[in-house]
SERO-4910 file (N, C-alpha, C, O; in steps of 0.05 Angstrom, whole numbers):
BEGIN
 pado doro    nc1    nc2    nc3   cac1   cac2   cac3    cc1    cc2    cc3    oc1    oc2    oc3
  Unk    A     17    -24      0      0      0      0     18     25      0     42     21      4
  Unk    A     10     49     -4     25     72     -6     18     87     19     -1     90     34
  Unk    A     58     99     17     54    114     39     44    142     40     44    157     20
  Unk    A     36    148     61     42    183     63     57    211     65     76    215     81
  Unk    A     48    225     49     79    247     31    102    245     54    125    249     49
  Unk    A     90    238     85    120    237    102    128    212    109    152    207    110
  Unk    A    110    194    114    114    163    114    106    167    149    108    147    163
  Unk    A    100    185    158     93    182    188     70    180    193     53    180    175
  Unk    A     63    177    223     36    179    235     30    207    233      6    207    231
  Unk    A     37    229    232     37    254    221     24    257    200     15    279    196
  Unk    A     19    240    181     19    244    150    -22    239    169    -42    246    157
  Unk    A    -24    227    193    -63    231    195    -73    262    203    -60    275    221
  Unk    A    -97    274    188    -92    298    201    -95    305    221   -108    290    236
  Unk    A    -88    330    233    -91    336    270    -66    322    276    -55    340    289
  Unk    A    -48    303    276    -33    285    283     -7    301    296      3    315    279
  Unk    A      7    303    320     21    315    317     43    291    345     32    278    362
  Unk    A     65    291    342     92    269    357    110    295    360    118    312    345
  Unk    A    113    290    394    130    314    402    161    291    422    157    269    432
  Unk    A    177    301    420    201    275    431    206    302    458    203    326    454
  Unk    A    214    290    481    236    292    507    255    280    505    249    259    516
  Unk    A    288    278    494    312    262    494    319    268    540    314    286    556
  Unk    A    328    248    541    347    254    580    360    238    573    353    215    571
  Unk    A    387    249    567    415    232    560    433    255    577    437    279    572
  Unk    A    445    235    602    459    251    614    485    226    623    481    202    619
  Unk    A    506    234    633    541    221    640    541    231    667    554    251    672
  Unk    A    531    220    682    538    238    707    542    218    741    523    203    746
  Unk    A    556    218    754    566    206    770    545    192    791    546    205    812
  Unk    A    528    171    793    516    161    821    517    183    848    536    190    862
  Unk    A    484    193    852    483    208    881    502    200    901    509    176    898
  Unk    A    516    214    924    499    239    907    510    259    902    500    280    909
  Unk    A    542    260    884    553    276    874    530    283    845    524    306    840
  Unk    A    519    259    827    499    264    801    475    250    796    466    240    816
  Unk    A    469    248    785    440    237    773    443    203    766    425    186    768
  Unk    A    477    196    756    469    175    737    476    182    703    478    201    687
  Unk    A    477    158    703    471    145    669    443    156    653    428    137    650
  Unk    A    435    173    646    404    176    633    403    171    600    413    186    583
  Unk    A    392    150    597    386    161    569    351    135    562    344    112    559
  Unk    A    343    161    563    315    156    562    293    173    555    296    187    535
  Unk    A    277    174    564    251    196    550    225    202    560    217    196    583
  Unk    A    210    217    540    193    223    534    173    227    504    177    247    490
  Unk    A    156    212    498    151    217    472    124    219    482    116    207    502
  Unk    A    102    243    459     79    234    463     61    238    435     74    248    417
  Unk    A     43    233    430     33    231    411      1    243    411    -16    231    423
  Unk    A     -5    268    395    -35    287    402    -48    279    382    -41    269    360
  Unk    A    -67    283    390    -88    277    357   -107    301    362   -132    299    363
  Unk    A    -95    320    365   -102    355    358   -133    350    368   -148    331    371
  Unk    A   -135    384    370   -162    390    386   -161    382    409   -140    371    416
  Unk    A   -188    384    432   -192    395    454   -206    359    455   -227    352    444
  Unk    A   -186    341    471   -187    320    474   -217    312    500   -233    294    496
  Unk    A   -215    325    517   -225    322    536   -249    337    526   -270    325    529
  Unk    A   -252    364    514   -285    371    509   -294    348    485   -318    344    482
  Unk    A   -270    331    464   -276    328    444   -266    299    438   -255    299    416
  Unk    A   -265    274    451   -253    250    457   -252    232    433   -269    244    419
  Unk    A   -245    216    421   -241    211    398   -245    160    397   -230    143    406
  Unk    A   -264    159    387   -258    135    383   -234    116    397   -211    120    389
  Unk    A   -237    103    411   -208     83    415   -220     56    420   -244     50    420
  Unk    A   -198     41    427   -199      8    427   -170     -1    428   -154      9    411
  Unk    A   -162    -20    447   -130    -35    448   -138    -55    442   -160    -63    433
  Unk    A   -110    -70    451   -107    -92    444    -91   -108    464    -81    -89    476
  Unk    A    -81   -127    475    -52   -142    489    -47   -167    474    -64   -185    471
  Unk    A    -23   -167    466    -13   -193    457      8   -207    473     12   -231    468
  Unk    A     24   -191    496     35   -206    521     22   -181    547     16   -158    541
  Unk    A     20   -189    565     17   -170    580     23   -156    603     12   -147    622
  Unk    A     51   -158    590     83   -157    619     83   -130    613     97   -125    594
  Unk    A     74   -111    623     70    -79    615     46    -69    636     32    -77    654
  Unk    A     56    -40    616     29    -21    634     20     -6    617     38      0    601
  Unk    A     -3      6    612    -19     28    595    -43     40    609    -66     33    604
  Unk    A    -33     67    635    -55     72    654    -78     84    626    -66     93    606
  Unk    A   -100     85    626   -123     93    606   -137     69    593   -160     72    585
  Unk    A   -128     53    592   -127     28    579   -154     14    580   -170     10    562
  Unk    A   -155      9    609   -184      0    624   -208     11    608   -225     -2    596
  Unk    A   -203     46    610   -221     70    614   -230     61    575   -252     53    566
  Unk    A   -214     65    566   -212     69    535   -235     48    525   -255     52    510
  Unk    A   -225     20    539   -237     -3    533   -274     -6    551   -294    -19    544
  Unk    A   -271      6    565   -302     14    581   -322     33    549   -339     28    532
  Unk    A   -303     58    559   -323     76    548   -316     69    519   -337     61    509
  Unk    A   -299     67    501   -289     67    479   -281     94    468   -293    103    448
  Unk    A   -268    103    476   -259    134    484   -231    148    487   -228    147    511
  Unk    A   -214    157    479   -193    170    490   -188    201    490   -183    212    469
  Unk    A   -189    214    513   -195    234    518   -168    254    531   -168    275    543
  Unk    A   -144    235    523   -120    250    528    -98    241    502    -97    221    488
  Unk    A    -85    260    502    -56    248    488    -40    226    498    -37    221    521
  Unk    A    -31    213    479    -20    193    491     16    197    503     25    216    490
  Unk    A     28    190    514     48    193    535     67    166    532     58    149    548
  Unk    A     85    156    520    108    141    521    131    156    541    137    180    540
  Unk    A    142    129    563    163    137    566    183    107    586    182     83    578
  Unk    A    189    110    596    201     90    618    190     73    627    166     77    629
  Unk    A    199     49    635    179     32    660    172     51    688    150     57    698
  Unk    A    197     55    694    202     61    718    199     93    723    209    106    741
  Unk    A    183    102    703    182    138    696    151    141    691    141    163    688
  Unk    A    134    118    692    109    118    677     94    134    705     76    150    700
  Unk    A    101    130    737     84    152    751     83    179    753     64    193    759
  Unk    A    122    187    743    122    212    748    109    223    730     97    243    736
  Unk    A    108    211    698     90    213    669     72    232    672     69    255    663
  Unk    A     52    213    694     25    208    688     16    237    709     -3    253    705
  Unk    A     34    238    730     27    266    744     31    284    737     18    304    743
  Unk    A     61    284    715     58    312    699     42    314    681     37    337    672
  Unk    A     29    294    672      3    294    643    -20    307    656    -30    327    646
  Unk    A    -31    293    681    -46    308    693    -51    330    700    -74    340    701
  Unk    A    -16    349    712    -21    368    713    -30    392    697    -44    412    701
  Unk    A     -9    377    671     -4    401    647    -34    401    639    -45    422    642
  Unk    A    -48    379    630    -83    379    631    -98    393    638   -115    406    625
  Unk    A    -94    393    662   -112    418    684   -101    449    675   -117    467    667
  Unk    A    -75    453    677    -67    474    663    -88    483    637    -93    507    636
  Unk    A    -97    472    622   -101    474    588   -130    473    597   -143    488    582
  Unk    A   -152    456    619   -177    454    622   -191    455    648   -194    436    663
  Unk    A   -199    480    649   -206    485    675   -227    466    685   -229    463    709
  Unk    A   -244    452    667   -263    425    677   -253    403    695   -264    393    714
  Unk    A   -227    398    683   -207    380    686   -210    376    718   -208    399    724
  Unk    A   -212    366    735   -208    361    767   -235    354    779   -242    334    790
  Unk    A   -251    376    773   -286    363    774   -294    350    768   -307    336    784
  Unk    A   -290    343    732   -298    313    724   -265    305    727   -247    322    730
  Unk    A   -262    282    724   -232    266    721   -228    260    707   -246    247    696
  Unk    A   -201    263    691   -185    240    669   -171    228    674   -159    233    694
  Unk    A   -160    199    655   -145    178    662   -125    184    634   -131    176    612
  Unk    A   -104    197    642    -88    204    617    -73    174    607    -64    160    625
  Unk    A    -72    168    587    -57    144    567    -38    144    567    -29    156    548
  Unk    A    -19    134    583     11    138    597     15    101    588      5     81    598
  Unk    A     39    106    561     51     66    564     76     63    569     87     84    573
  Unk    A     91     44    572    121     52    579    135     17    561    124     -1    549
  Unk    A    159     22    565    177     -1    555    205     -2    583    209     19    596
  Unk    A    219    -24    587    235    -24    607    261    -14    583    263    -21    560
  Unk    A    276      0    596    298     11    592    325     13    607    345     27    603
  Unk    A    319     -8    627    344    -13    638    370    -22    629    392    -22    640
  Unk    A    362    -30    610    392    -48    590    405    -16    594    412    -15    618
  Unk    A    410      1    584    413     30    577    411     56    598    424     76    597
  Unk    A    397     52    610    389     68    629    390     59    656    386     36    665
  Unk    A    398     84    670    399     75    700    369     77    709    359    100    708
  Unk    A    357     61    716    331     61    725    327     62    760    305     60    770
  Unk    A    346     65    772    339     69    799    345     91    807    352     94    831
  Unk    A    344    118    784    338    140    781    320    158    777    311    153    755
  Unk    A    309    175    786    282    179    774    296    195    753    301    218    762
  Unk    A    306    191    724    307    208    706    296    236    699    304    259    701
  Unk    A    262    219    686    251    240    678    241    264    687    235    257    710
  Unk    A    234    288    686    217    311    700    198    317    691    196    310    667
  Unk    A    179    330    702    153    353    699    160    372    672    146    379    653
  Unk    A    185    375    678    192    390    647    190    382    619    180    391    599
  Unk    A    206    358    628    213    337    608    182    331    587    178    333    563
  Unk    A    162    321    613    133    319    597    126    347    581    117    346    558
  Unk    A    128    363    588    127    396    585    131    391    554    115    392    534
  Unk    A    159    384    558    173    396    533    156    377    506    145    385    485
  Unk    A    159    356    513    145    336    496    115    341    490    105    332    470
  Unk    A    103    354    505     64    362    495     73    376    484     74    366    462
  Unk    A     82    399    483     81    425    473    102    412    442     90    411    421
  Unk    A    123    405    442    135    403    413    110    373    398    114    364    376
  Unk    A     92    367    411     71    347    397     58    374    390     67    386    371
  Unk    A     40    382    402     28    403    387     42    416    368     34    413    345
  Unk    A     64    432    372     76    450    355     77    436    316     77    445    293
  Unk    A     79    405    332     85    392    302     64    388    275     68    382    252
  Unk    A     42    393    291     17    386    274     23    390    246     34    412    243
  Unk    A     21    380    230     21    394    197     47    396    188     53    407    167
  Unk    A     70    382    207    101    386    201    118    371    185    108    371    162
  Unk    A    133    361    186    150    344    165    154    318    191    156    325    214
  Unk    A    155    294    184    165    266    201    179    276    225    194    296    229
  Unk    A    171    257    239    184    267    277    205    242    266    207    227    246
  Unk    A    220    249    297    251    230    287    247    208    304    232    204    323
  Unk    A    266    193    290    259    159    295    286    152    305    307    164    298
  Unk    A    285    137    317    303    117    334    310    122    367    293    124    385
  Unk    A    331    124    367    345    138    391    333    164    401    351    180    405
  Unk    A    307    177    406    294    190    413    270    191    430    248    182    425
  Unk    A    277    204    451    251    215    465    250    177    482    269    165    491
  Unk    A    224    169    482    223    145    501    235    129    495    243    110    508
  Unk    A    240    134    467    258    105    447    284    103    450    295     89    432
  Unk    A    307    119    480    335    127    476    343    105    486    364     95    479
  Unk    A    331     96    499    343     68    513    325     41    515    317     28    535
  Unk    A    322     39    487    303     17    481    317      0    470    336     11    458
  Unk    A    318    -21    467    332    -43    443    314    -66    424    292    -69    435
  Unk    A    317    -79    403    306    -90    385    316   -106    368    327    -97    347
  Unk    A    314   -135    375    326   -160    364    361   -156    372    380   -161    357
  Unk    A    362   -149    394    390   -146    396    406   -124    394    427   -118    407
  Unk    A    390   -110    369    403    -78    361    395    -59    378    378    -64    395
  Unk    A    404    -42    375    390    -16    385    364     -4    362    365      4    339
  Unk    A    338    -11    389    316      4    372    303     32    380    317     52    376
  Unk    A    283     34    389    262     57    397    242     66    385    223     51    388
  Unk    A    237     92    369    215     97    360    215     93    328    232    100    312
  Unk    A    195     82    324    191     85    295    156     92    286    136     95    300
  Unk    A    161     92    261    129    108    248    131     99    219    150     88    207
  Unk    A    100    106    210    112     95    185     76    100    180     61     94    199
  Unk    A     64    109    156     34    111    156     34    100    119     52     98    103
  Unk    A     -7     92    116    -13     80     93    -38    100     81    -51    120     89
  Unk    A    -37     84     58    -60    104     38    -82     84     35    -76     62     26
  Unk    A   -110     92     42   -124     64     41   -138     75     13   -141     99      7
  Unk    A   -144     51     -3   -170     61    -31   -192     74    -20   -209     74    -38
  Unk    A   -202     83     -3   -218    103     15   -213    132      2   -229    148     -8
  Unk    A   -185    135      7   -178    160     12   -170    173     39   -167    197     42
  Unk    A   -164    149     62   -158    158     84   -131    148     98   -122    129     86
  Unk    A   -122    153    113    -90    151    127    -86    137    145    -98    145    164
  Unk    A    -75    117    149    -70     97    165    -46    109    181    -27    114    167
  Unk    A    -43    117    210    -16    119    223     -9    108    237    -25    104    256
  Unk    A     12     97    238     34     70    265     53    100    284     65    119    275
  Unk    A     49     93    301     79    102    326     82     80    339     60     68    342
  Unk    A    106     66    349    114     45    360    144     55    374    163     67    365
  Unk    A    140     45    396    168     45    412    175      9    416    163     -9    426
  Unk    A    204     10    399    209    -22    397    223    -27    417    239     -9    420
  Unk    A    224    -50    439    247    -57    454    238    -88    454    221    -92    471
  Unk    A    244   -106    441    237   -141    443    252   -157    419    261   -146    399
  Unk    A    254   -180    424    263   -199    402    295   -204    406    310   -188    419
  Unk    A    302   -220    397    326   -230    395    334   -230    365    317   -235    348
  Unk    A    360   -224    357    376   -221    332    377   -254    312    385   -253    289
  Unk    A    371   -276    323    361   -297    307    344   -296    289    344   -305    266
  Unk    A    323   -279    307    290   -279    298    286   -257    275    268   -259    259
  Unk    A    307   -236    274    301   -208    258    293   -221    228    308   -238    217
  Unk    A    274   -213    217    265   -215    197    260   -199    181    249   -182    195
  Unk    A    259   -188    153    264   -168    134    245   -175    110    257   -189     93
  Unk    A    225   -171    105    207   -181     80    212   -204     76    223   -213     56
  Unk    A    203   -217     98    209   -252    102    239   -263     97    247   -286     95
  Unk    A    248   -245     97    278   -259     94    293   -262    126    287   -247    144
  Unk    A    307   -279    128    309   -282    162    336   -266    162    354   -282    156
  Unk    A    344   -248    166    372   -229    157    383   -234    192    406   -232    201
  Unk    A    372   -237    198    386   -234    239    401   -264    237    424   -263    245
  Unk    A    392   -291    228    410   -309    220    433   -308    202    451   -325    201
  Unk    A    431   -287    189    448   -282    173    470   -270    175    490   -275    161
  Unk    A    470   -251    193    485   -229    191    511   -232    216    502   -246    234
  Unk    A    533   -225    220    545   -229    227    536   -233    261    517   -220    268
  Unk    A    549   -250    282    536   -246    320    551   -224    325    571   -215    315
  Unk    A    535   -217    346    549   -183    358    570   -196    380    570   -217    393
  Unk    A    584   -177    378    601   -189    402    588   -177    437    579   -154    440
  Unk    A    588   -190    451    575   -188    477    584   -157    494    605   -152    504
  Unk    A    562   -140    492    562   -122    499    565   -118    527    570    -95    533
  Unk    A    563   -138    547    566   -134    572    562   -158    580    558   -176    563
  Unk    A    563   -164    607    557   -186    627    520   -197    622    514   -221    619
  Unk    A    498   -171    620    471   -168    624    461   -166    599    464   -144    588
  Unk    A    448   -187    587    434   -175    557    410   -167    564    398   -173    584
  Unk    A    400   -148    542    379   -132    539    361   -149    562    369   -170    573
  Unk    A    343   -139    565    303   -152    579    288   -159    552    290   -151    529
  Unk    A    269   -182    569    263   -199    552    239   -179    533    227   -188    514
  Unk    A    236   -148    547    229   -135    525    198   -127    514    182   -145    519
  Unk    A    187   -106    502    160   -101    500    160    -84    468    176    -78    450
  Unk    A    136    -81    472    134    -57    443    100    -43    453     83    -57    464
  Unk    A     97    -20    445     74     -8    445     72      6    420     84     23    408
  Unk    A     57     -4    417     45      7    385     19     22    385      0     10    394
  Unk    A     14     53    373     -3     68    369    -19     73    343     -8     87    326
  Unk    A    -37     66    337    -47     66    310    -63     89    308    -74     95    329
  Unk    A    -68    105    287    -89    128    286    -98    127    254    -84    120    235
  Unk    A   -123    136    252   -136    131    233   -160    160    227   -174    169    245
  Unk    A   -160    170    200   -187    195    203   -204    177    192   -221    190    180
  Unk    A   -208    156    190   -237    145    180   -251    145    200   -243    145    224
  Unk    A   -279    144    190   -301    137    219   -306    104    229   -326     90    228
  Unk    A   -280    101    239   -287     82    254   -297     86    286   -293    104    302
  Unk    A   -312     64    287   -334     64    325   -309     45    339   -295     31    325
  Unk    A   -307     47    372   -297     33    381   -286      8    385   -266     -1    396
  Unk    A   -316     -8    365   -310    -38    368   -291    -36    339   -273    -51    344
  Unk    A   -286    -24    311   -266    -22    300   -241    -12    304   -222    -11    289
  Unk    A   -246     -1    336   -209      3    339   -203    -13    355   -185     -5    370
  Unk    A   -213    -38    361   -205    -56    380   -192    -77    358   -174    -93    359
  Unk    A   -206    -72    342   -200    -95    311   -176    -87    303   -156   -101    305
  Unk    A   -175    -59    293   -148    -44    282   -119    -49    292    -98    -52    280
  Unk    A   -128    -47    320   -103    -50    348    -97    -76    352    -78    -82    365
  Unk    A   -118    -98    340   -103   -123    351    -83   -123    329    -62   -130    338
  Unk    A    -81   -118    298    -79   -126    277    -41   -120    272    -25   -129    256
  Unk    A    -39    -97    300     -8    -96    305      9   -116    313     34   -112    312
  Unk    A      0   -138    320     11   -164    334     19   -179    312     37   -196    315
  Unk    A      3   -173    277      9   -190    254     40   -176    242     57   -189    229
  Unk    A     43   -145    250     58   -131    239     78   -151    251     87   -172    240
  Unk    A     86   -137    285    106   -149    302    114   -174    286    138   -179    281
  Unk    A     91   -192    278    111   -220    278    125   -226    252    141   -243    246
  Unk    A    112   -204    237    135   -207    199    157   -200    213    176   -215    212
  Unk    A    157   -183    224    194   -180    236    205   -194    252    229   -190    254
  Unk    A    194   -217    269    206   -235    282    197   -239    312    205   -256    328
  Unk    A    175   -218    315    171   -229    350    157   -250    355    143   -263    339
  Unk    A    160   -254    375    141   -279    384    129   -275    411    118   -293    423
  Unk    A    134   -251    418    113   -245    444    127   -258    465    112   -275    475
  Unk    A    153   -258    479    160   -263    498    144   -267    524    123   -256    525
  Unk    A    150   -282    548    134   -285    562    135   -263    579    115   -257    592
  Unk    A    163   -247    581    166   -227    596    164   -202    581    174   -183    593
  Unk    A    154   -196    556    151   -178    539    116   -160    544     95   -171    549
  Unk    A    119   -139    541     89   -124    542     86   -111    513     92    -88    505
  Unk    A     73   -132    499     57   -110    475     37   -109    479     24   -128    489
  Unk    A     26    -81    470      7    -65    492     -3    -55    466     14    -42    453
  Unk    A    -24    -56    454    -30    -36    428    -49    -22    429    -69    -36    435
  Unk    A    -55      3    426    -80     27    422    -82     31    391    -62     34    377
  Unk    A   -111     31    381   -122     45    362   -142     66    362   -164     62    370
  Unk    A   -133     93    352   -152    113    359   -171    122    328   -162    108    309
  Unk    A   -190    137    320   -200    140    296   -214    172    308   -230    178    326
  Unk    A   -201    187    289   -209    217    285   -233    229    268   -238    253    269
  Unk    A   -249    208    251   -268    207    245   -292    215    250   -308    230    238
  Unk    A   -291    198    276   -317    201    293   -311    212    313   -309    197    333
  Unk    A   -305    247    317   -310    261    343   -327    252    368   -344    235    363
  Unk    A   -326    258    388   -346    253    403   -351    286    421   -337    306    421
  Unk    A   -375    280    435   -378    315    459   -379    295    483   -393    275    487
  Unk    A   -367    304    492   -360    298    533   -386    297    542   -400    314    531
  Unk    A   -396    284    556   -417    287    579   -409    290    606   -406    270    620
  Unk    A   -405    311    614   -388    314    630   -409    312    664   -404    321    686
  Unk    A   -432    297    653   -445    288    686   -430    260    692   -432    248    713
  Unk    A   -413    250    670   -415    226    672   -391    211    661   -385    187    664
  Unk    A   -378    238    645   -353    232    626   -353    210    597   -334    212    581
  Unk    A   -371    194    592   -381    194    574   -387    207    550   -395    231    550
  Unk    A   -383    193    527   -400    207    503   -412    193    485   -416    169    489
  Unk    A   -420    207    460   -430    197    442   -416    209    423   -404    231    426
  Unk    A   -416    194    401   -392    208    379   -406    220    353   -415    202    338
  Unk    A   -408    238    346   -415    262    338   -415    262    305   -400    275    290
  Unk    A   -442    236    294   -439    227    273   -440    233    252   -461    223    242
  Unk    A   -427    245    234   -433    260    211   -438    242    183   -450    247    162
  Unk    A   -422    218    193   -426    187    176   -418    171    193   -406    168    214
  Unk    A   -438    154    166   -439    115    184   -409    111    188   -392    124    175
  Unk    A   -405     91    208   -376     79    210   -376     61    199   -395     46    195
  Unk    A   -347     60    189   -340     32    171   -340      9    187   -332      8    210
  Unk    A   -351    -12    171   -359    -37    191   -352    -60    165   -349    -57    141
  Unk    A   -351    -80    180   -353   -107    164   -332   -108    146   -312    -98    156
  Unk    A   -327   -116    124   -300   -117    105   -288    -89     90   -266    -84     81
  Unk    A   -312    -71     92   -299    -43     86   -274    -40    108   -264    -17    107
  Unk    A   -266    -50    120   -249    -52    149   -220    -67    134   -199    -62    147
  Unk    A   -218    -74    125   -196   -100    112   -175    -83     98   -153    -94     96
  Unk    A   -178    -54     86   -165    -38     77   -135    -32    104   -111    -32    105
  Unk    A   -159    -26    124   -145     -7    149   -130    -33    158   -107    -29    165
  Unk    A   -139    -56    159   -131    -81    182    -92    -82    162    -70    -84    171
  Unk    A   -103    -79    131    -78    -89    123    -53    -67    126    -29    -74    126
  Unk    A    -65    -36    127    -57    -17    129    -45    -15    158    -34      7    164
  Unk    A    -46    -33    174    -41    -26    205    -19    -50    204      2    -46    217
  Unk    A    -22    -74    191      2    -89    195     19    -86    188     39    -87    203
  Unk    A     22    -79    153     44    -65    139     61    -38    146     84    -34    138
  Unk    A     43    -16    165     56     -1    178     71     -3    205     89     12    212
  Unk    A     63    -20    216     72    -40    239    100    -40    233    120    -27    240
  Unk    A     95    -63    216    122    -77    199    140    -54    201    151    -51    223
  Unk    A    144    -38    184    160    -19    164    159      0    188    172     21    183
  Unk    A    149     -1    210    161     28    239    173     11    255    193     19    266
  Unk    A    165    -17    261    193    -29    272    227    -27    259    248    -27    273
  Unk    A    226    -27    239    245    -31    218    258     -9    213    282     -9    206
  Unk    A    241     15    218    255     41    217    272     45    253    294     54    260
  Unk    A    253     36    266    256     43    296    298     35    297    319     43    307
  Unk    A    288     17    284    326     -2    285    346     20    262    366     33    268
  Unk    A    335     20    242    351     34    223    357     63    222    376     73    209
  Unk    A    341     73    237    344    104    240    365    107    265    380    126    262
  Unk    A    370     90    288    383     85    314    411     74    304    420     56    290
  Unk    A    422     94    321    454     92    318    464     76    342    452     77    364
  Unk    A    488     59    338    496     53    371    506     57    390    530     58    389
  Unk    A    490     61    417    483     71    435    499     64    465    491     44    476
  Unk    A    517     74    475    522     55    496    518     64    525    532     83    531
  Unk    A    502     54    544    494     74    571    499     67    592    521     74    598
  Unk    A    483     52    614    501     49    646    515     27    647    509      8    632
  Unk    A    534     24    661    555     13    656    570     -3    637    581    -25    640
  Unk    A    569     11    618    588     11    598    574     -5    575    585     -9    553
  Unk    A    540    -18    584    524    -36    572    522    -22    539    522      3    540
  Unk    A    520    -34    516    527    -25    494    496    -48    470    492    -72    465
  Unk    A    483    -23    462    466    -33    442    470    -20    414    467      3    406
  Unk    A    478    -44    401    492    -33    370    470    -22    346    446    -30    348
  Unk    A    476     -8    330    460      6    315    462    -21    283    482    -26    269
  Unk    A    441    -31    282    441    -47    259    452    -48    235    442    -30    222
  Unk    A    469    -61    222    483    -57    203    463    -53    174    451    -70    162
  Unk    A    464    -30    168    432    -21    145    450    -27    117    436    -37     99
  Unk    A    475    -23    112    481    -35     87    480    -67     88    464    -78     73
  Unk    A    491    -79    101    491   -106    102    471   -118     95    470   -133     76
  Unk    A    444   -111    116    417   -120    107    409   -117     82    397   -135     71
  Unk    A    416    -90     66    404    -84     47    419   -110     19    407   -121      0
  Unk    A    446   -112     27    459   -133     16    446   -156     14    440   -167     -8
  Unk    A    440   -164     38    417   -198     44    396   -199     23    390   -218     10
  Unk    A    385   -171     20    354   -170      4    365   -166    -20    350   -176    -37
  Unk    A    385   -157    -31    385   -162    -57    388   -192    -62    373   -202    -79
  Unk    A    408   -208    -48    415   -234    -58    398   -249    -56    401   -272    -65
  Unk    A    369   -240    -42    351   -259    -42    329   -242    -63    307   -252    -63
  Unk    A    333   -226    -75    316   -216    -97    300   -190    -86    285   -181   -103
  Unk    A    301   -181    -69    278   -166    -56    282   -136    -58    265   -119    -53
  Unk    A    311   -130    -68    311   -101    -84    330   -103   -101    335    -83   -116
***
C-alpha cells in the first residue's frame, strides 16, 4: 500500500509526535544523577481532547506492561487524552505531569476526572533506572513540541525521546512510524516504541537477515530484557470503538513479519484511535456519544485499514532499528546500531531489491 507524503503517523490529520531526549554522564548520588538516556515521547491527535474525545480500542498480545487509560478506553471506547510514552520506571512521574499540564489547558479537568494514556517499555539495558530520570519539564517539553508539530515534516525515529534506551532483536531500537494510503482515501498511522526480540528472529520481507548477519560481540555481562513494544495506531476514517479494538489487535500480525514472538516477559500493549468520529464529553458522567456525521466503517470495508495497520507496523519497527545509531549507557552496557548496508545486501541476494 502507499505511503504518506511523510511516511509518518503525522501524515493523519490533527496528528502531531513531540520527543523529550534525557541523556545525561553523570556520577551516582549523590555527587549526580546517573547514566540517563531515556525519555519522553507523546503523541496528540489535535483539538480539545477532553471537550472532544475521539474513538479508541487496544489490544494485548503479552501482557508484561502497563498502559494507565487502557481500562477507561476499553469501558467507554474513548480517548480523551494524548497519549504519553516513556520508561517503566518513569510511567508515575509521566502520568502526574500529564495530569497536571491537563488541568493547566482545562479548567473542567479536576471536577470531572481524566485517566491520561501513559505506556512505557523497560529501559534498563541503557538506562539507570533506579533514578528517577525523567521531570515535569521533560513531559512539558514533549506536549508542547507534539502540538507545535501538527502539519510538520516526520518526527525523528530511533534513539529518541522514550525510544533512547530501548533495544530490538539485539540492536538498538526505539521509536519508529511509518503511515498507509487506504483506496478510501484515508491515512492509516503507526507510532511504536520497539524494545523485544532476539537477533536470530530479525526478519526483513520474510527474509530471516538476523541469521544471517554477522553475532554481535557481547556487549556486557547483562543482555537486553526480555522486552516489550507499544504500538499506536491512528486513523481519520469513521471508525466506532469496536473497530479500533480490531485495528489494534492487527499490530501483533505486523510485530511477527519482523520476528517477534511475544515473549513471556515482553508487554505488547496496542491502542487504536479513529479521528473520524469526534465525540462531545458528557461531563455528568464523562461519557460520550460520537458526533456522527457518517456511518462507520464496519464489516469488510475494514480490511483496507486491518492491512494498512500491519504493513505499517512492519516498516516502523524496521525504521525504529535503522534510524538508531549505537548507543552505549550504564555501565558501559552497549546496544549496536544495525548494520543497514549489510541487510540491504541480504535482500538483494535474495531478490527483494
Amino acid at each position: 500500500m502507499p505511503s504518506g507524503p511523510t511516511a509518518s503517523i503525522v501524515d493523519v490529520p490533527g496528528v502531531g509526535v513531540g520527543h523529550a531526549t534525557v541523556w545525561r554522564d553523570e556520577p551516582p548520588p549523590p555527587e549526580g544523577r546517573g547514566i540517563a538516556r531515556t525519555g519522553v515521547t507523546v503523541v496528540d491527535l489535535g483539538g480539545n481532547l477532553y471537550r472532544s474525545p475521539v474513538p479508541a480500542g487496544g489490544a494485548i498480545l503479552n501482557g508484561a506492561g502497563e498502559c494507565t487509560g487502557f481500562i477507561a478506553a476499553g469501558e467507554w471506547g474513548l480517548a480523551e487524552t494524548p497519549v504519553f510514552l516513556t520508561s517503566t520506571m518513569q510511567l508515575g512521574r509521566v502520568y502526574d505531569a500529564a495530569c497536571e499540564l491537563l488541568m493547566e489547558e482545562e479548567p473542567a479537568i479536576g471536577t470531572d476526572v481524566i485517566i491520561p494514556i501513559v505506556a512505557e517499555c523497560d529501559d534498563s539495558f541503557l538506562n539507570d533506572t533506579r533514578r528517577m530520570q525523567v521531570s515535569a519539564a521533560d513531559v512539558r517539553s514533549a506536549l508542547r513540541a507534539a502540538r507545535d508539530s501538527i502539519g510538520g515534516p516526520a518526527p525523528a525515529e530511533g534513539a529518541v525521546g522514550s525510544g533512547t534506551g530501548m533495544s530490538c532483536f539485539d540492536f538498538k531500537g526505539g521509536i519508529g512510524t511509518a503511515s498507509r494510503l487506504t483506496p478510501s482515501g484515508h491515512t492509516v498511522g503507526v507510532l511504536l516504541m520497539s524494545n523485544f526480540g532476539t537477533q536470530e528472529r530479525l526478519t526483513v520481507d520474510g527474509i530471516p537477515v538476523g541469521r544471517r548477519l554477522p553475532a554481535l560481540e557481547p556487549a556486557s555481562a547483562h543482555p537486553p530484557p526480555a522486552g516489550s513494544c507499544i504500538v499506536i495506531s491512528v486513523t481519520d476514517a469513521p471508525l466506532d470503538s469496536a473497530a479500533c479494538v480490531r485495528l489494534a489487535r492487527r499490530a501483533g500480525l505486523g510485530l511477527a513479519r519482523t520476528g517477534s514472538t511475544a515473549n513471556h516477559g515482553s508487554g505488547e500493549i496496542f491502542l487504536a484511535m479513529a479521528t473520524g468520529l469526534r465525540a462531545q464529553r458528557d461531563h455528568e458522567g464523562g461519557s460520550a456519544e460520537p458526533l456522527r456525521t457518517t456511518d462507520p466503517l464496519v464489516g469488510s470495508a475494514l480490511d483496507p485499514f486491518f492491512a494498512a495497520v500491519v504493513e505499517a507496523t512492519e516498516e516502523a519497527v524496521l525504521n525504529s532499528m535503522l534510524a538508531a545509531p549505537t548507543v552505549t549507557g550504564r555501565d558501559g552496557n552497549t546496544s549496536y546500531g544495525v548494520p543497514g548496508d549489510q541487510v540491504r545486501e541480504l535482500l538483494r541476494a535474495a531478490g527483494r531489491c
